[in-house]
mmCIF entry with sequence, helices, sheets and N, C-alpha, C, O atoms, coordinates in Angstrom:
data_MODEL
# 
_entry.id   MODEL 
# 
_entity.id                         1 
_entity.type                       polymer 
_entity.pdbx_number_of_molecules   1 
# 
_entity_poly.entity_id                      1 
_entity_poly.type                           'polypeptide(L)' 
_entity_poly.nstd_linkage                   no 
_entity_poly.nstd_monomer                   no 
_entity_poly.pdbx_seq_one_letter_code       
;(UNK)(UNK)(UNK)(UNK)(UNK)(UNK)(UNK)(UNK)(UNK)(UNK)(UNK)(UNK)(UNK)(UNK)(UNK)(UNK)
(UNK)(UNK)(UNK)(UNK)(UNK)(UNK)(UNK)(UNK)(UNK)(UNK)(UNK)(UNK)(UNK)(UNK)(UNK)(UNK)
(UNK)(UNK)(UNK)(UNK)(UNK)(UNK)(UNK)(UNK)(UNK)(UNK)(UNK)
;
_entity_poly.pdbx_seq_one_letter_code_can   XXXXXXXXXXXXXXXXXXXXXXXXXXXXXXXXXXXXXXXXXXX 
_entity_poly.pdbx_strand_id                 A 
# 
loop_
_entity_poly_seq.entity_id 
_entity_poly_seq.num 
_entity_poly_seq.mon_id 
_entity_poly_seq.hetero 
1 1  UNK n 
1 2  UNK n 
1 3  UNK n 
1 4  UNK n 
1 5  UNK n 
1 6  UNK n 
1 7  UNK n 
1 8  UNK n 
1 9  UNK n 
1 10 UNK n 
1 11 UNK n 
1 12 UNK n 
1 13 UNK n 
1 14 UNK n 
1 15 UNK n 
1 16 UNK n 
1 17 UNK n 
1 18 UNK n 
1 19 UNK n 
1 20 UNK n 
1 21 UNK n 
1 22 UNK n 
1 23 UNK n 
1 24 UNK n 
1 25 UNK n 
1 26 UNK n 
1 27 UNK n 
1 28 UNK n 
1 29 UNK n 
1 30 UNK n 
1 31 UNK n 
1 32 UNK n 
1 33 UNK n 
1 34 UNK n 
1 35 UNK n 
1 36 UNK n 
1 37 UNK n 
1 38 UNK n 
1 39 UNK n 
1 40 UNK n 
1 41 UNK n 
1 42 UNK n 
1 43 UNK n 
# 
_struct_asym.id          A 
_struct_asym.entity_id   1 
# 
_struct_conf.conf_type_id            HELX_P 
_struct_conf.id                      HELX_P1 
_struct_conf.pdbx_PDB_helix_id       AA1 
_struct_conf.beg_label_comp_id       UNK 
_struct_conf.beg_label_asym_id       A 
_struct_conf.beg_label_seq_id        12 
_struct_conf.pdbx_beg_PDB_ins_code   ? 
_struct_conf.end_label_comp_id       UNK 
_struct_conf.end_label_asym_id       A 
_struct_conf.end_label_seq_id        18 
_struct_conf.pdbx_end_PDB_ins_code   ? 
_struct_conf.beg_auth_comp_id        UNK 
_struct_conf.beg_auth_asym_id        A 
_struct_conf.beg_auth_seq_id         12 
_struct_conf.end_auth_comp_id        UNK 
_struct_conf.end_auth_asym_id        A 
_struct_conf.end_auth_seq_id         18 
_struct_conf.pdbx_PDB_helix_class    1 
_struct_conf.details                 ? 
_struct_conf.pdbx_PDB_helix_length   7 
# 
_struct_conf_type.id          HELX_P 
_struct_conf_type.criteria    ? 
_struct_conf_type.reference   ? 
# 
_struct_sheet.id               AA1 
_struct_sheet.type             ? 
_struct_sheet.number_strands   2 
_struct_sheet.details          ? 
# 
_struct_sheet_order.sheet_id     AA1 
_struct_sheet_order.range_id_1   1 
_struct_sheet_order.range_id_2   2 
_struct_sheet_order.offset       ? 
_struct_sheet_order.sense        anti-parallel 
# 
loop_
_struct_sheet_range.sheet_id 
_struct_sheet_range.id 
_struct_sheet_range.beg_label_comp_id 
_struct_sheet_range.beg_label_asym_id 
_struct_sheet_range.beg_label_seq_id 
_struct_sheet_range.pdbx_beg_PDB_ins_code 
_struct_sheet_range.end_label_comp_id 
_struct_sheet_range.end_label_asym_id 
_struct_sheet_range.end_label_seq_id 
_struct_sheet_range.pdbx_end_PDB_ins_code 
_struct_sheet_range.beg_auth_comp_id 
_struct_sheet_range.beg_auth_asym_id 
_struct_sheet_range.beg_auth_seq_id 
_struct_sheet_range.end_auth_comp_id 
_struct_sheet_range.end_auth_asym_id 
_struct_sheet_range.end_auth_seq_id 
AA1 1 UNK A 21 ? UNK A 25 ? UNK A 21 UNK A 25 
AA1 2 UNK A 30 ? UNK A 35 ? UNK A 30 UNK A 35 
# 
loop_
_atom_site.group_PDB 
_atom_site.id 
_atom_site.type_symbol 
_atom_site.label_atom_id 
_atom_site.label_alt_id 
_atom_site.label_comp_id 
_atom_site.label_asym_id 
_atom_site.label_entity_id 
_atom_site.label_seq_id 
_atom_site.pdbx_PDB_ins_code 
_atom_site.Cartn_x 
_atom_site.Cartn_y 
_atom_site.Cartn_z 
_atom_site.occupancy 
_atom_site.B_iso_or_equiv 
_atom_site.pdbx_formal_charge 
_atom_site.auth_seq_id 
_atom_site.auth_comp_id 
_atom_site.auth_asym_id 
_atom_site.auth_atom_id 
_atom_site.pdbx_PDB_model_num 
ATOM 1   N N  . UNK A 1 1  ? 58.035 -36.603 25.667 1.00 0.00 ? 1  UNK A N  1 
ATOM 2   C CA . UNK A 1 1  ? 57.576 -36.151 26.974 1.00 0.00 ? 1  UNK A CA 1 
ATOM 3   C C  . UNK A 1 1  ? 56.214 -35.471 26.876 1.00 0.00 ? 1  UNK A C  1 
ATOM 4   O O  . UNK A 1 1  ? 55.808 -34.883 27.879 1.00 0.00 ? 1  UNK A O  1 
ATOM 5   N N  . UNK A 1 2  ? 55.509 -35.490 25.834 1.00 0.00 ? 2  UNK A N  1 
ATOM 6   C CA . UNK A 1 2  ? 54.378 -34.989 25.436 1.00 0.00 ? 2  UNK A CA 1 
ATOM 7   C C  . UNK A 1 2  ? 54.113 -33.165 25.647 1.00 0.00 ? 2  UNK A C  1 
ATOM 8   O O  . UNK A 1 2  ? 53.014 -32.621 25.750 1.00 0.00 ? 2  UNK A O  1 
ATOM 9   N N  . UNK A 1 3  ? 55.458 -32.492 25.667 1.00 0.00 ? 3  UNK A N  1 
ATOM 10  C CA . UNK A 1 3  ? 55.456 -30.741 25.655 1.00 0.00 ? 3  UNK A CA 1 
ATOM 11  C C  . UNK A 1 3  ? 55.923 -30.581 24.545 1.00 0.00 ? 3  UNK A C  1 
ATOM 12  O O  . UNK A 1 3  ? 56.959 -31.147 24.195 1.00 0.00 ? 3  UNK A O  1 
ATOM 13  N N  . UNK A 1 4  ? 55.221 -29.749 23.754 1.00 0.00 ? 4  UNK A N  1 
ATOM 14  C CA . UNK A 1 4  ? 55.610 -28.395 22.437 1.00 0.00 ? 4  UNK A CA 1 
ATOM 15  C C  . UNK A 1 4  ? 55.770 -27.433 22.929 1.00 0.00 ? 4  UNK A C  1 
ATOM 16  O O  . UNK A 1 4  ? 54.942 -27.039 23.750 1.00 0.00 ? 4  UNK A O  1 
ATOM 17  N N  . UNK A 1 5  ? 56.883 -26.692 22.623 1.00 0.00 ? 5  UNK A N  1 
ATOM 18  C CA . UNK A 1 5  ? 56.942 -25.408 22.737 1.00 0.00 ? 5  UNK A CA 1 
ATOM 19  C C  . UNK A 1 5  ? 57.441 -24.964 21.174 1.00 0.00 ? 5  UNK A C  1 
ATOM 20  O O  . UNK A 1 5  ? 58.115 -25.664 20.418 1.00 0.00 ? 5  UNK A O  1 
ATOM 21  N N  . UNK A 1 6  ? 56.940 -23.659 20.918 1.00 0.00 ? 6  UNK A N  1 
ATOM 22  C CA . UNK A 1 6  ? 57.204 -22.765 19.827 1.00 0.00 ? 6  UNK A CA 1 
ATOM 23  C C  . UNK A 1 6  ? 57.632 -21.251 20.067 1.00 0.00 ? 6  UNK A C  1 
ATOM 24  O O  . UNK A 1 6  ? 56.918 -20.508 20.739 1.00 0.00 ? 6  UNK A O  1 
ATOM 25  N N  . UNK A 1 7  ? 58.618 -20.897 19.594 1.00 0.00 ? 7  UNK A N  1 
ATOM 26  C CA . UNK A 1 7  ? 59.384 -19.873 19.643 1.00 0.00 ? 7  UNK A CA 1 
ATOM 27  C C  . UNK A 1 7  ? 59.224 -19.038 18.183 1.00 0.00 ? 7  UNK A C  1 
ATOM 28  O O  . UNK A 1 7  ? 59.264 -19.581 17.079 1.00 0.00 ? 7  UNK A O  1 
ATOM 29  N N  . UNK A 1 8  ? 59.059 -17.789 18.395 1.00 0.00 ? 8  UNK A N  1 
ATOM 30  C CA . UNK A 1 8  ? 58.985 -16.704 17.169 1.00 0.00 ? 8  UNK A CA 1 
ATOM 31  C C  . UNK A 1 8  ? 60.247 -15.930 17.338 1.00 0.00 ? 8  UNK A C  1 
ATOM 32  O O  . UNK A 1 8  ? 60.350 -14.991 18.128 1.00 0.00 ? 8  UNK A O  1 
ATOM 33  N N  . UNK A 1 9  ? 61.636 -16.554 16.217 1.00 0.00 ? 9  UNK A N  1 
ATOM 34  C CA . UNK A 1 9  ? 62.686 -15.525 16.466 1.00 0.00 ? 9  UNK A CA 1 
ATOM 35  C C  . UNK A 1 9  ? 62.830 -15.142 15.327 1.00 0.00 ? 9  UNK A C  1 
ATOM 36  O O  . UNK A 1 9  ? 62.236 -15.832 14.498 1.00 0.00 ? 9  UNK A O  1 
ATOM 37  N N  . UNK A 1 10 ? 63.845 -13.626 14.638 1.00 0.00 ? 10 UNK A N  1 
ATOM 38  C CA . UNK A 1 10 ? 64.487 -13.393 13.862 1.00 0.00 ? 10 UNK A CA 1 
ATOM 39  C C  . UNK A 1 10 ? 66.224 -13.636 13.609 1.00 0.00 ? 10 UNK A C  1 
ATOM 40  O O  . UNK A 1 10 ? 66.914 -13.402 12.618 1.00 0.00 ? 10 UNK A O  1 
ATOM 41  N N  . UNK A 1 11 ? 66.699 -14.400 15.423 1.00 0.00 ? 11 UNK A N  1 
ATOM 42  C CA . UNK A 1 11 ? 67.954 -14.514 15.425 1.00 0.00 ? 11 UNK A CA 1 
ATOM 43  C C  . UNK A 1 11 ? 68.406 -16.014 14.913 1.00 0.00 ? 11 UNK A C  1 
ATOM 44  O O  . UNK A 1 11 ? 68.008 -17.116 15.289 1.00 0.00 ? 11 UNK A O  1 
ATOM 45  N N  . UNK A 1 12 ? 69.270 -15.696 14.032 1.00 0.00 ? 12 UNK A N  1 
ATOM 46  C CA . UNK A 1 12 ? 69.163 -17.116 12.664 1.00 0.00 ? 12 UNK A CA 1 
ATOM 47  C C  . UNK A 1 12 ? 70.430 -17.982 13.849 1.00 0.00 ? 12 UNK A C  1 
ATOM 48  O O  . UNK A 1 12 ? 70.577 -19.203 13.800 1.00 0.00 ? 12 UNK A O  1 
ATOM 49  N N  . UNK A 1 13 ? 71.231 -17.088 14.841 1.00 0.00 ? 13 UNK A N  1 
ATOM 50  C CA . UNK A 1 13 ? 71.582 -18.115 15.690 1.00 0.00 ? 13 UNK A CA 1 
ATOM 51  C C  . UNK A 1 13 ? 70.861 -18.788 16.609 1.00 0.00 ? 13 UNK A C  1 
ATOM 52  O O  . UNK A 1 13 ? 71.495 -19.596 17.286 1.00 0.00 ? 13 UNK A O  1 
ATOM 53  N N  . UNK A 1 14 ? 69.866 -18.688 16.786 1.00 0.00 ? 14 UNK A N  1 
ATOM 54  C CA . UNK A 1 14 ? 69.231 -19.626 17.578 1.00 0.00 ? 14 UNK A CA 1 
ATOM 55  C C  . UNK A 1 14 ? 68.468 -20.234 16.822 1.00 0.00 ? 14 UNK A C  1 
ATOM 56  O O  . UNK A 1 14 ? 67.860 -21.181 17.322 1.00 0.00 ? 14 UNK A O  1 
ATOM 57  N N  . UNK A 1 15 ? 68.269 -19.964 15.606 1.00 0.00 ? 15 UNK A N  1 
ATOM 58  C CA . UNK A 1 15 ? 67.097 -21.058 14.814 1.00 0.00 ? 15 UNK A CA 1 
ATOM 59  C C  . UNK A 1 15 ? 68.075 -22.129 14.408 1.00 0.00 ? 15 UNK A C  1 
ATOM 60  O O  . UNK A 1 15 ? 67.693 -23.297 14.473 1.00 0.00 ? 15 UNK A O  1 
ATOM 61  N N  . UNK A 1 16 ? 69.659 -21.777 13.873 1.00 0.00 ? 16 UNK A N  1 
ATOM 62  C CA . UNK A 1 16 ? 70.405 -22.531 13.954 1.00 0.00 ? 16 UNK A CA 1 
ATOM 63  C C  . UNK A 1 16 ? 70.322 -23.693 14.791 1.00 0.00 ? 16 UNK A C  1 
ATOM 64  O O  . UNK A 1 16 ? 69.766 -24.753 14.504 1.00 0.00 ? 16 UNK A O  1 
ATOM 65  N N  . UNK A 1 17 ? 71.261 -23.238 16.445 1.00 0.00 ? 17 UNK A N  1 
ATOM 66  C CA . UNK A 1 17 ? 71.259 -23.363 17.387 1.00 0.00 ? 17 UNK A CA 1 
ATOM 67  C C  . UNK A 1 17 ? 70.186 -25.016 17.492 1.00 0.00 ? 17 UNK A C  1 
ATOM 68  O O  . UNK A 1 17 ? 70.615 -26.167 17.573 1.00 0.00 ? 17 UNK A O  1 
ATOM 69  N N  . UNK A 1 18 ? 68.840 -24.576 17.452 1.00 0.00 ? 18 UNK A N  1 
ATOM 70  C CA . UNK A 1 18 ? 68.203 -25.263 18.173 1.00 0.00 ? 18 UNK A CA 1 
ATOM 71  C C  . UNK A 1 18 ? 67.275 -26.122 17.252 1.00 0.00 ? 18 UNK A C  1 
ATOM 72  O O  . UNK A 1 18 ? 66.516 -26.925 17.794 1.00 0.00 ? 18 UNK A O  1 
ATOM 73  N N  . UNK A 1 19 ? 67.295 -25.980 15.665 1.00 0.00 ? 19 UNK A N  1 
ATOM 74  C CA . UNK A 1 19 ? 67.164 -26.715 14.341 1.00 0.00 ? 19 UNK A CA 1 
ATOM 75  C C  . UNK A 1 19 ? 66.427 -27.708 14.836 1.00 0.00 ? 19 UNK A C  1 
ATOM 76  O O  . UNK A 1 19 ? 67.005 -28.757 14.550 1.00 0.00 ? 19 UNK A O  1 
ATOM 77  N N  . UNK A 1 20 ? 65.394 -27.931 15.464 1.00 0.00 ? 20 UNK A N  1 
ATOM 78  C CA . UNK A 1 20 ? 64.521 -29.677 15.597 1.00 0.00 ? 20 UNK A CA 1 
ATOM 79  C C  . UNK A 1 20 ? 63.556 -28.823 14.293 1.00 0.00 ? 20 UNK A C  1 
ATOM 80  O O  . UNK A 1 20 ? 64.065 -29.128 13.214 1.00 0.00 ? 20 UNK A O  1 
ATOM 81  N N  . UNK A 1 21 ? 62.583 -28.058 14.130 1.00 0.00 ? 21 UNK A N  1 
ATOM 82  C CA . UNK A 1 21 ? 61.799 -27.583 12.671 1.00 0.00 ? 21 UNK A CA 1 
ATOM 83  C C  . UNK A 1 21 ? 61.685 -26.315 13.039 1.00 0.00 ? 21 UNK A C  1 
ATOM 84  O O  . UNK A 1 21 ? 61.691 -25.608 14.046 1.00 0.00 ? 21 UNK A O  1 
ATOM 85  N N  . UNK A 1 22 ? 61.547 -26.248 11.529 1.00 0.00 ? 22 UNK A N  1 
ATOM 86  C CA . UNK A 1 22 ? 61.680 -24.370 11.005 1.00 0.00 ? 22 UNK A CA 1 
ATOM 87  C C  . UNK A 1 22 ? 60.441 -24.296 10.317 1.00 0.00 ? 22 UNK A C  1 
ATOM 88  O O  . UNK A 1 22 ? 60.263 -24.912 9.267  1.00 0.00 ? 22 UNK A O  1 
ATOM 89  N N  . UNK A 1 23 ? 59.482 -23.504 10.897 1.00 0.00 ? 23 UNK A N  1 
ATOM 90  C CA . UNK A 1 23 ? 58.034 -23.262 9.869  1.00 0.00 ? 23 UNK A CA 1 
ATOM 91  C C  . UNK A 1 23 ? 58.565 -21.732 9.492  1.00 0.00 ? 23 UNK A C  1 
ATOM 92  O O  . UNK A 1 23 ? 58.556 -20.967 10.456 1.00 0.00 ? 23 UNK A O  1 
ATOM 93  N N  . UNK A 1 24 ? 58.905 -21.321 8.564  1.00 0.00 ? 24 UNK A N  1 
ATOM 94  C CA . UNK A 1 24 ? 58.900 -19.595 7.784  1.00 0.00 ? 24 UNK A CA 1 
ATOM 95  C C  . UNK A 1 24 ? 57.676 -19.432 7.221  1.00 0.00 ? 24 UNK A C  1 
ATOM 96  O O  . UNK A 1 24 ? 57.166 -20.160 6.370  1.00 0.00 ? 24 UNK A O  1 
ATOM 97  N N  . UNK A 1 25 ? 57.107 -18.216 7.840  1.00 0.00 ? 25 UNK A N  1 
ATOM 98  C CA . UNK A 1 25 ? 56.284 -17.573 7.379  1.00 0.00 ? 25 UNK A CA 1 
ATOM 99  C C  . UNK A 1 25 ? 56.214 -16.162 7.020  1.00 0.00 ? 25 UNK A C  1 
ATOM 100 O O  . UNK A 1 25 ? 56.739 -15.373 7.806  1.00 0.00 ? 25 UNK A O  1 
ATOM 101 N N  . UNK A 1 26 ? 55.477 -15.566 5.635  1.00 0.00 ? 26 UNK A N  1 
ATOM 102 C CA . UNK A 1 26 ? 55.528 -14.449 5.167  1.00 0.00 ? 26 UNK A CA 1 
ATOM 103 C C  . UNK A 1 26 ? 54.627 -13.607 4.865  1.00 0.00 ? 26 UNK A C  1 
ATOM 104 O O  . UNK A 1 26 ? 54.082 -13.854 3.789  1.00 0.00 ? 26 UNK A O  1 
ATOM 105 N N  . UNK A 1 27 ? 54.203 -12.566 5.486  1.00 0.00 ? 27 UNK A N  1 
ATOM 106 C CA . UNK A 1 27 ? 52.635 -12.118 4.867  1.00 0.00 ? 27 UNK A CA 1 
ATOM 107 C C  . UNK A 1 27 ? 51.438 -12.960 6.068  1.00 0.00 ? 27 UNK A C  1 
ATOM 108 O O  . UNK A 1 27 ? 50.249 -12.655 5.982  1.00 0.00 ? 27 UNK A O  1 
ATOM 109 N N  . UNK A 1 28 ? 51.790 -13.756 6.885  1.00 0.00 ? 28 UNK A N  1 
ATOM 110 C CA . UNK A 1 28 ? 50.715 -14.890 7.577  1.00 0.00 ? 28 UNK A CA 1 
ATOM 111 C C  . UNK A 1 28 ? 50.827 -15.920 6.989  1.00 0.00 ? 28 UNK A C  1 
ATOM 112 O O  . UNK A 1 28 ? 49.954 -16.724 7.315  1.00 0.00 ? 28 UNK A O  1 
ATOM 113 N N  . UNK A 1 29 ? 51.753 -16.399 6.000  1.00 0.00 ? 29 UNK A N  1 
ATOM 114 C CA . UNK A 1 29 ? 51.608 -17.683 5.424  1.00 0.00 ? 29 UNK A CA 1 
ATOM 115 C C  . UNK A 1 29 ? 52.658 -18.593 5.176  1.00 0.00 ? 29 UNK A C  1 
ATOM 116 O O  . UNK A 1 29 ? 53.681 -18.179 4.630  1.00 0.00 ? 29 UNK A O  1 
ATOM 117 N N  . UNK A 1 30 ? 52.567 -19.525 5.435  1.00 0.00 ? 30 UNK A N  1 
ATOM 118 C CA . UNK A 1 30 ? 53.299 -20.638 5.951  1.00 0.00 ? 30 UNK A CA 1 
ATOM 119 C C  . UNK A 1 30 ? 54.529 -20.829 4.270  1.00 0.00 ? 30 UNK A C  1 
ATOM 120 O O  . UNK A 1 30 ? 54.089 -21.188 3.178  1.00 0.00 ? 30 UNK A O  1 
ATOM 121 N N  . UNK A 1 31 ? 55.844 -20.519 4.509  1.00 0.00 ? 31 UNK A N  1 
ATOM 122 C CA . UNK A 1 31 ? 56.504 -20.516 2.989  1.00 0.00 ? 31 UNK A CA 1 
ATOM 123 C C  . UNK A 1 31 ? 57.405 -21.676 3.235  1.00 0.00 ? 31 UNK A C  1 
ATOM 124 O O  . UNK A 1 31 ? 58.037 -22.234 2.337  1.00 0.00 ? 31 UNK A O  1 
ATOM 125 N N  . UNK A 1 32 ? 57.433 -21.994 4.416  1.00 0.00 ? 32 UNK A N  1 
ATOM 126 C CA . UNK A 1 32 ? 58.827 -23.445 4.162  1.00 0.00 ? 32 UNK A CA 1 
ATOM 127 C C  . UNK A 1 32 ? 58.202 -23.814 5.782  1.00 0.00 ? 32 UNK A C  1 
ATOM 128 O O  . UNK A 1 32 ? 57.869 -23.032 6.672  1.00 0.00 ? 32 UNK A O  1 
ATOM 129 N N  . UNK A 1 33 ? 58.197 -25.268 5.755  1.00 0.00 ? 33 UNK A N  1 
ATOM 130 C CA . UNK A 1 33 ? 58.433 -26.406 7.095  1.00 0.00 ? 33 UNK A CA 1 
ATOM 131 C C  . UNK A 1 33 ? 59.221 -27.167 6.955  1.00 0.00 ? 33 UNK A C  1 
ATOM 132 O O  . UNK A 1 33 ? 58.947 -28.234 6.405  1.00 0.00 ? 33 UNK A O  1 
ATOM 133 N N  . UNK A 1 34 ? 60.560 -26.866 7.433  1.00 0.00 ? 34 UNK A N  1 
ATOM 134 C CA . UNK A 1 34 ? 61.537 -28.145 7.365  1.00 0.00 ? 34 UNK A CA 1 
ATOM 135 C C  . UNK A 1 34 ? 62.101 -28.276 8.735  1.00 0.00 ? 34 UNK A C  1 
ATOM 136 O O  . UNK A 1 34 ? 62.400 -27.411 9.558  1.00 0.00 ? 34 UNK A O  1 
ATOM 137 N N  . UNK A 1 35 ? 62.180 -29.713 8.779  1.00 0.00 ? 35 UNK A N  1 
ATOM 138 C CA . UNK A 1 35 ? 63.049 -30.353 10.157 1.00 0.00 ? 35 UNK A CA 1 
ATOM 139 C C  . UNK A 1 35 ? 64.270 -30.480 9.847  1.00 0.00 ? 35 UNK A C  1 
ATOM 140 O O  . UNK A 1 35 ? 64.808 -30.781 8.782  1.00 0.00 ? 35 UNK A O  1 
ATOM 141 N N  . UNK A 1 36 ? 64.593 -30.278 10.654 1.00 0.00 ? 36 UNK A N  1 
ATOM 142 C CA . UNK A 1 36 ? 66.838 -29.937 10.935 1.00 0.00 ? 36 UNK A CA 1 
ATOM 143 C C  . UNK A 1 36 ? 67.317 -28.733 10.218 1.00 0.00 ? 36 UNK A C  1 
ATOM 144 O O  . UNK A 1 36 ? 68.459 -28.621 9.774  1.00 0.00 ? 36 UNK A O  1 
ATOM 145 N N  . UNK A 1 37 ? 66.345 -27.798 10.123 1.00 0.00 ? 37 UNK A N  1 
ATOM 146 C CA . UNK A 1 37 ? 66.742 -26.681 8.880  1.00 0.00 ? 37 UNK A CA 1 
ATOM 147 C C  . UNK A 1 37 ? 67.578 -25.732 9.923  1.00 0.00 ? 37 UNK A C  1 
ATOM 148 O O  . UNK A 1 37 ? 67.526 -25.675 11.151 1.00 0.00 ? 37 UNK A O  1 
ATOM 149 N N  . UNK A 1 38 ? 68.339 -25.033 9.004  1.00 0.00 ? 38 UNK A N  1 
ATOM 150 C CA . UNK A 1 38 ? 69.118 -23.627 9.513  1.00 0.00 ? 38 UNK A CA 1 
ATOM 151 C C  . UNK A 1 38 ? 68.518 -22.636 9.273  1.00 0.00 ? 38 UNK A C  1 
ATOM 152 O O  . UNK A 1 38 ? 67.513 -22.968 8.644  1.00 0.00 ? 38 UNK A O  1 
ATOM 153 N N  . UNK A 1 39 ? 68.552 -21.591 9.412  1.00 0.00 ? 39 UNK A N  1 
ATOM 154 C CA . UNK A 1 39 ? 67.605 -19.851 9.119  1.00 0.00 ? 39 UNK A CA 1 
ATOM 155 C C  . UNK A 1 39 ? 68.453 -19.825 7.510  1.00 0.00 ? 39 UNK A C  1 
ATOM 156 O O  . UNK A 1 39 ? 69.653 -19.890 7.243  1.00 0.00 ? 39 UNK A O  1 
ATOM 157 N N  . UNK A 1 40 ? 67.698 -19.748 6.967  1.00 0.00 ? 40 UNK A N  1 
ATOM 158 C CA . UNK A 1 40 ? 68.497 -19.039 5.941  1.00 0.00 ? 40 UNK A CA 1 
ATOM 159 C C  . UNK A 1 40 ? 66.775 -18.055 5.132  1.00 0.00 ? 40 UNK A C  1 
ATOM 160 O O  . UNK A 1 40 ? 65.569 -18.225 5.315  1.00 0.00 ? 40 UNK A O  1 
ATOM 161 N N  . UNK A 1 41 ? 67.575 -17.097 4.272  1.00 0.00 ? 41 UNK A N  1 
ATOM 162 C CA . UNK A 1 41 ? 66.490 -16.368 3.595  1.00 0.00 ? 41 UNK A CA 1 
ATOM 163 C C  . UNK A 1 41 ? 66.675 -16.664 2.262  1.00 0.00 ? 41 UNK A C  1 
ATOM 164 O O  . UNK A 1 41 ? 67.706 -17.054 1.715  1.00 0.00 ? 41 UNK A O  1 
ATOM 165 N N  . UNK A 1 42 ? 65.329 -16.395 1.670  1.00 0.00 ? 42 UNK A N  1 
ATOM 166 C CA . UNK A 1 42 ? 65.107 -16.954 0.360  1.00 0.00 ? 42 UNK A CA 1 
ATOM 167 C C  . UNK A 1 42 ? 65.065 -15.732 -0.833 1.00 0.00 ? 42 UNK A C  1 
ATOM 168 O O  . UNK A 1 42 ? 64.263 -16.070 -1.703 1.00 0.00 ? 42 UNK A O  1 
ATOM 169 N N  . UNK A 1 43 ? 65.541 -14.729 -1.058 1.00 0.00 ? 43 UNK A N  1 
ATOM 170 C CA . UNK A 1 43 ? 65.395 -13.439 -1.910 1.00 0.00 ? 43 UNK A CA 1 
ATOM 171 C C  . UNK A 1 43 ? 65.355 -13.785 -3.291 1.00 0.00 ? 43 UNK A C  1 
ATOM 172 O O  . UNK A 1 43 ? 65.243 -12.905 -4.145 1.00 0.00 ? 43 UNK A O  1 
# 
């Protein structure tokens, strides 16, 4: 339909939830881009 929208959450149910891609970033910098991803953290 030619619309992007981008959302900045910390709630891993809706990153779940709504999984089309996950860009994580840390510091300003881009640490993971994955499509169909779930929230998860990397420690």
């Amino acid at each position: 339909m030619g619309v992007t929208v981008m959302m900045a959450t910390h709630n891993a149910e809706v990153v779940t939830a709504l999984r089309k891609r996950v860009v994580g970033l840390e510091d300003g910098r881009v640490v993971r881009d994955e499509t169909g991803a779930a929230y998860h953290r990397e420690d």
